[in-house]
Structures are given as structure tokens and as C-alpha cells.
C-alpha positions as CSV (number, residue, x, y, z in Angstrom):
1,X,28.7,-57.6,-2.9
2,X,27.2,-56.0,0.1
3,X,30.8,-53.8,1.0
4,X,31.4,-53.0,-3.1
5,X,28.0,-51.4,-3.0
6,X,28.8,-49.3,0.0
7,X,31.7,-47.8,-1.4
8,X,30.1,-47.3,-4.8
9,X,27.4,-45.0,-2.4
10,X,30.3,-43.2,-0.3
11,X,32.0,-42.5,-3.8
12,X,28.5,-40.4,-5.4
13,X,29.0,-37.6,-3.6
14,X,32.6,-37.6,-3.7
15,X,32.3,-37.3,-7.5
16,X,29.6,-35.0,-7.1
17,X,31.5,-32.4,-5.2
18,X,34.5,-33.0,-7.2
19,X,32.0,-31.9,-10.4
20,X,31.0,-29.1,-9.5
21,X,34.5,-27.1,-10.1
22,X,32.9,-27.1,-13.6
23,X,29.8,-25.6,-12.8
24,X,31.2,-22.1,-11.9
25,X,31.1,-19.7,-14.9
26,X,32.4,-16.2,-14.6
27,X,29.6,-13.6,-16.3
28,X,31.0,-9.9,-17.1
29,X,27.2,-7.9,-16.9
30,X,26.9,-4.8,-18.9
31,X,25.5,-2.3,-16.7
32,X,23.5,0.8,-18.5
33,X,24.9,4.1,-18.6
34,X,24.2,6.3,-15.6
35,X,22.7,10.0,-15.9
36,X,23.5,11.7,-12.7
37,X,21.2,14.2,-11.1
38,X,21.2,17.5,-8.9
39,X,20.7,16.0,-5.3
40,X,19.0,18.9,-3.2
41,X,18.3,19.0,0.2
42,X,17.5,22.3,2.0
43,X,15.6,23.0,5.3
44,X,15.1,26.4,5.8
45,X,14.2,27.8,9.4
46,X,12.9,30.8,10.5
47,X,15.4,33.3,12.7
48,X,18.3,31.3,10.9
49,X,20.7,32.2,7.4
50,X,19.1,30.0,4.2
51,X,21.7,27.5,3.6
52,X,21.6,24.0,1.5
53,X,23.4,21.3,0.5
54,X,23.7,20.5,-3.1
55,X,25.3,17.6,-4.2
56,X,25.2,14.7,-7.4
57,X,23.6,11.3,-7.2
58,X,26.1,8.6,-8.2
59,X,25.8,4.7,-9.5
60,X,24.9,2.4,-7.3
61,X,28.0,0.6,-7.0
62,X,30.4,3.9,-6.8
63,X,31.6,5.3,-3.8
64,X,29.8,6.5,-1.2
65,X,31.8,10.0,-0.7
66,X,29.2,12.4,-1.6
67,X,30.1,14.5,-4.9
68,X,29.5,18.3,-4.4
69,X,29.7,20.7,-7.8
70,X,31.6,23.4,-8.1
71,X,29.6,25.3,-10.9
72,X,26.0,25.2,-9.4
73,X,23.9,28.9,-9.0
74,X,21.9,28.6,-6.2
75,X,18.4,31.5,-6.1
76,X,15.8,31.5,-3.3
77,X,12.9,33.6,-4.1
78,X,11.5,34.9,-0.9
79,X,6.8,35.6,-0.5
80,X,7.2,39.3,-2.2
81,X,9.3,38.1,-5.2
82,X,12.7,39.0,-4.1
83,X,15.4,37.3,-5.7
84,X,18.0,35.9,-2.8
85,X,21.5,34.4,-4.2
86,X,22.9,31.6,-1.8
87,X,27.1,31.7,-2.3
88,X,28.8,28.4,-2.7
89,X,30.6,28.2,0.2
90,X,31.1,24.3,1.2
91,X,31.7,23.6,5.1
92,X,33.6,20.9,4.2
93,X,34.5,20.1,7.8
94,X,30.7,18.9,8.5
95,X,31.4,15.7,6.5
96,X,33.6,14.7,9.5
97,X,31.9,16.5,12.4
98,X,30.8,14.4,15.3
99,X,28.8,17.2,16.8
100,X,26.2,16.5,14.5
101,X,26.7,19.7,12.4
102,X,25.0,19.8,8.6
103,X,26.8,19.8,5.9
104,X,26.0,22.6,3.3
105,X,27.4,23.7,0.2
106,X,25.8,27.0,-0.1
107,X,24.7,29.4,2.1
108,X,23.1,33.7,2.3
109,X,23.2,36.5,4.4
110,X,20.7,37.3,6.6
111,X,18.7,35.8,8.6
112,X,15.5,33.9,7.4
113,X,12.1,36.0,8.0
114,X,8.9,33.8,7.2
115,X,5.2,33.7,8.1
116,X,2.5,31.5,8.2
117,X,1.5,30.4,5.0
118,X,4.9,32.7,3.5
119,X,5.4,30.3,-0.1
120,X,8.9,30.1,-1.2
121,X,10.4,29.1,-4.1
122,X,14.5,27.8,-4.9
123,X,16.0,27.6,-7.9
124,X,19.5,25.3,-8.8
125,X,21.4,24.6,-11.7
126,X,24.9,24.2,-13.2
127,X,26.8,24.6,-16.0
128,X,25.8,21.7,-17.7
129,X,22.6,22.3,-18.5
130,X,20.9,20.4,-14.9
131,X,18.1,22.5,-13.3
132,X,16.0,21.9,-10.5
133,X,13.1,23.5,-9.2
134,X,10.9,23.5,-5.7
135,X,8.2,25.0,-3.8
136,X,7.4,25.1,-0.1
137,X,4.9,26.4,2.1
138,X,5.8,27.3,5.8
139,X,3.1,25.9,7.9
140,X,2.1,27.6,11.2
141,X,3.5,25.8,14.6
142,X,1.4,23.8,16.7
143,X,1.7,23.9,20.2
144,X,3.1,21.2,22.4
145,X,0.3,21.4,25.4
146,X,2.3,19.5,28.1
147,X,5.1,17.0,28.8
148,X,5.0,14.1,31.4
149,X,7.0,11.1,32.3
150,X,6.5,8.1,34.8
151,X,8.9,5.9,36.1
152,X,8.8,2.2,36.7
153,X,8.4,0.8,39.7
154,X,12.0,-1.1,39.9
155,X,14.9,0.5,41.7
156,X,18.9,1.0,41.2
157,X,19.9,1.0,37.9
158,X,16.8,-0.5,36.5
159,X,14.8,2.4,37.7
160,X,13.9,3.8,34.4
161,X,10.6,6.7,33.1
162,X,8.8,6.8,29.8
163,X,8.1,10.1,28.3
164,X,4.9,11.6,27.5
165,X,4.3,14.2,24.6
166,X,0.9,15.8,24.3
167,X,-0.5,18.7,21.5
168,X,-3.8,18.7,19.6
169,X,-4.2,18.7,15.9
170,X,-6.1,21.1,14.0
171,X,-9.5,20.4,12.6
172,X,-8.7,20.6,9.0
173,X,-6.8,17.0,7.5
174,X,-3.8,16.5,5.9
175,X,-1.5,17.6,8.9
176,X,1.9,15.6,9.8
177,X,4.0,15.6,12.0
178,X,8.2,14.9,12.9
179,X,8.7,14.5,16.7
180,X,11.8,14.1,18.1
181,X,13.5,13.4,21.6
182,X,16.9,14.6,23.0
183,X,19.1,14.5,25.5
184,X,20.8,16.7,27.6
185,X,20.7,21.1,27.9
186,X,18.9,22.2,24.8
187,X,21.9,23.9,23.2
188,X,22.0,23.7,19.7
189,X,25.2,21.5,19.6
190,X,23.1,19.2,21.3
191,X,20.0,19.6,19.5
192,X,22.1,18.5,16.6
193,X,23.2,15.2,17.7
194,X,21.5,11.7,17.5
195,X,17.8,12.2,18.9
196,X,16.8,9.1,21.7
197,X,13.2,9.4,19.6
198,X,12.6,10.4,16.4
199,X,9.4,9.8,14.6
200,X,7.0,10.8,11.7
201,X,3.0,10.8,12.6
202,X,0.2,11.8,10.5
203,X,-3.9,12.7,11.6
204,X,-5.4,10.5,9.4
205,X,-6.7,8.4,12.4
206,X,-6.9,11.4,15.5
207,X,-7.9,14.6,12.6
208,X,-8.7,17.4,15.4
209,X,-8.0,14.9,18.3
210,X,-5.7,15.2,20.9
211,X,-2.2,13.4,20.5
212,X,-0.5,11.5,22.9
213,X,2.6,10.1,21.7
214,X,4.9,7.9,24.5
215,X,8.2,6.2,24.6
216,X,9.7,3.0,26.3
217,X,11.2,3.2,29.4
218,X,14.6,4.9,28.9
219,X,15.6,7.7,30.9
220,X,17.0,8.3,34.5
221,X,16.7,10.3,37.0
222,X,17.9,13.9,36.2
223,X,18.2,13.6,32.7
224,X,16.9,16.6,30.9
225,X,14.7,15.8,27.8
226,X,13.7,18.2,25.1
227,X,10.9,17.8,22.9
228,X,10.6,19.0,19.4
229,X,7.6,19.1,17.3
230,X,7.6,19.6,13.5
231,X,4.8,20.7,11.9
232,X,5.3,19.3,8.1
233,X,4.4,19.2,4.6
234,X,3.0,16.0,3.2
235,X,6.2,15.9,0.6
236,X,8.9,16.1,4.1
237,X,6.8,13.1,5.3
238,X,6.9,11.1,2.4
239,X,10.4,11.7,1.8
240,X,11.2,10.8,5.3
241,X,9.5,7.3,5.1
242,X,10.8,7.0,1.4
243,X,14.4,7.4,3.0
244,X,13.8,5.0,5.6
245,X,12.2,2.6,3.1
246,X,15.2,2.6,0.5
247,X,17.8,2.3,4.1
248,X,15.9,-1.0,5.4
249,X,16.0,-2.2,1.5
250,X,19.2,-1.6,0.8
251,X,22.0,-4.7,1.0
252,X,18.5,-6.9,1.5
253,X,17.9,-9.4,-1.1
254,X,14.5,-10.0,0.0
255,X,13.3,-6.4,-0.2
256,X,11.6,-4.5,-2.9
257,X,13.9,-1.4,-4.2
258,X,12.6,1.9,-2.6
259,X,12.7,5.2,-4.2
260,X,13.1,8.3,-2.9
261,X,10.0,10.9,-3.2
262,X,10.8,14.5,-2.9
263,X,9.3,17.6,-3.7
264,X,12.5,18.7,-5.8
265,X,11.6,18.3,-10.0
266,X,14.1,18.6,-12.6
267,X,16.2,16.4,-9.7
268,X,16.3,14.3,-6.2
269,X,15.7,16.0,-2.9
270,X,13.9,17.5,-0.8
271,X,13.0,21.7,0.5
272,X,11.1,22.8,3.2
273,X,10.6,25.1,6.2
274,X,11.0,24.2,9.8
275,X,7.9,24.6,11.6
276,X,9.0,23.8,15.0
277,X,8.1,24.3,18.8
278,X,10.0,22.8,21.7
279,X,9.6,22.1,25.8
280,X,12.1,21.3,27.7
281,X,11.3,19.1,31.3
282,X,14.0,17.7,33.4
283,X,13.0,14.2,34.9
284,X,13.2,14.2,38.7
């Protein structure tokens, strides 16, 4: 009796996994119709020709190729009113760059001219009846007051220096900041590419205080480091974190969905002005 009721418990979960062919049930899920919107994202910079790209946000599930419109009237209204078109003219070859070039879909004429406090305002829509609308404000540059770095005290190839970036924040609140870290002569091809730092900071803790902002230990001898300070808008800073948000969330099944906050209404995206000042220190 003892062997009979062995079997009879090998044989349970035999018949179990034999079972549970019939549990699998195939379920087609309607999913809701899609309204696509006007994607804009435009960072204008003084001494440089307006340009933006403009492109349409797609289902989740679609492909990731971005979708640029052809029919789309592009209008940047400069501080005194004037009216400035921006041609669709798509540099196409961007989307496969490795130099780290932008991708735009329109761009003007002249250079930008902008101010302190210069407002500007940019207008899109298309054909079928999308429009969206956005306001920015270029803020004035604050000063990076020195550089530093230090190395460690290990030698060869392990012999490595943290960086050190220092500026003050203004008295009034509400300022933030994008500070970013690169490689190599400051040429703009470089400027472009992947920075070794790149982070967002706000002066809700150090409001007038003086920043102080470090990295690991990761560069060598020689290497020439440029630092680049970003003076922003509180709408560039949520939209950054908003980004990163919705990247760490996405494919996660653990995660909350993340949206993406912009300054852009009538649409997704974001437009601003490039407050920027840069030093450059070669580590010796």
C-alpha cells in the first residue's frame, strides 16, 4: 500500500502540469482610438538661426520612427511684435547622425538676437485643424565663478580627479538650473555629443547660496573638460525630469506611467531659450 500511494503522489503534479494546456485563453483587447498631437520641441539660442523640430505623437504600441508633417506653418514672434516665419526644411540626415547633431524640421534666417527678460512667443499648426501655442522668457546667464578638480591618491591607470563646478545663485527663488560636463576641445561637434555629466538642480535648498556641484572620480590626466551652465525656466526643468520619469517607467511593470509636462498647449513639447555660460579647464 505504502509504493501505490507513492506513485498516486508522483502522478499529482504530472496531471497537474498536463491540465494546465487548458488554462491558456487567447483575449483580443480593444484598444481606444488614438488622437495624435503636434509634438514641439524648440530651444532657441541667442547668436544662433531659430530652428525646431515638429513632429506627431504616435500609439504606444506603433513604431518608434518619429512622424514629421509636411503641412505644418511654423511663426516665432520676436519682444517687439515682429512676425518671424520658420521654413520647413527637415535635416533628415540628423536622425542618423552620430555627431550628435539635432534634428529639426524647420528652421529661419538670421541669427537669433535676445535680451534679458526678451518674452517670445511660437506659433504651429497644420492643415488639419492642430494648433499649438507657447511662451518663453529668456532668463539672464549666471556666471560660473571657478572650476577645480582633485585627483585620487592611486597611481597608473587608476589615477583618476573629480570635478568641481562653482556659481552663486541669485537672491530671488524659483531659479534652476541644467549643468552639463564634456569631454574633449570645446568645439561645437563636440559640445553636441553625449555629456560625461548632465544634471538638473533647483535653489530651493541653497536660494542666494553659493553652489558647489561635484562628480565621481572620472577623468585623466590631460583631459580637457568643459562646463556648461543653463540658466532655466521652471517648465525646461519639469519637462526634463518628466522625460526622465516616463524613460525609467517605461517597459517597467512595477512603475507608475509618467507624463510628459511641457510648456507647449494645444499639444506636447517643450520651447525655451538657452541661457548658457561655459569654462573650459584642462586637468593636469
Amino acid at each position: 500500500m505504502k509504493f501505490i500511494s507513492n506513485l498516486t503522489v508522483l502522478a499529482l503534479p504530472l496531471l497537474a502540469l498536463a491540465g494546465c494546456g487548458k488554462l491558456q485563453n487567447d483575449i483580443d483587447v480593444p484598444l481606444p482610438t488614438y488622437a495624435s498631437e503636434l509634438v514641439v520641441e524648440c530651444y532657441l539660442e541667442p547668436g544662433k538661426v531659430p530652428s525646431l523640430a515638429v513632429t506627431t505623437s504616435v500609439p504606444y504600441l506603433s513604431s518608434v520612427i518619429p512622424q514629421v508633417p509636411t503641412d505644418v506653418t511654423v511663426t516665432l514672434t520676436m519682444p517687439n511684435g515682429t512676425l518671424v516665419p520658420l521654413a520647413f526644411s527637415p535635416n533628415y540626415k540628423a536622425l542618423t547622425d552620430t555627431t550628435g547633431e539635432k534634428f529639426h524640421s524647420h528652421i529661419g534666417r538670421d541669427p537669433l538676437v535676445a535680451r534679458p527678460g526678451d518674452v517670445f512667443k511660437l506659433d504651429v499648426r497644420d492643415t488639419k485643424g492642430r494648433h499649438a501655442t507657447s511662451t518663453t522668457t529668456y532668463l539672464a546667464p549666471i556666471a560660473i565663478d571657478s572650476v577645480e578638480y582633485k585627483f585620487n591618491d592611486k597611481s597608473g591607470s587608476e589615477r583618476k580627479a573629480y570635478f568641481l563646478t562653482n556659481f552663486r545663485d541669485p537672491a530671488a527663488p524659483g531659479d534652476y538650473y541644467r549643468l552639463q560636463l564634456h569631454k574633449g576641445d570645446p568645439i561645437p561637434k563636440n559640445l553636441r555629443k553625449g555629456p560625461e555629466s548632465d544634471i538638473s538642480l533647483e535653489d530651493r535648498l541653497l536660494n542666494g547660496q553659493n553652489f558647489t556641484v561635484g562628480t565621481s572620480y572620472r577623468f585623466n590626466a590631460n583631459d580637457t573638460v568643459t562646463a556648461t551652465l543653463y540658466h532655466t525656466e521652471y517648465a525646461m526643468f519639469r519637462f526634463r525630469q518628466s522625460v526622465r520619469d516616463a524613460r525609467n517607467a517605461n517597459g517597467n511593470p512595477f512603475a507608475q506611467p509618467s507624463a510628459i509636462y511641457g510648456n507647449v498647449q494645444g499639444g506636447v513639447g517643450i520651447f525655451g531659450v538657452l541661457s548658457a555660460t561655459r569654462v573650459t579647464k584642462v586637468i593636469r
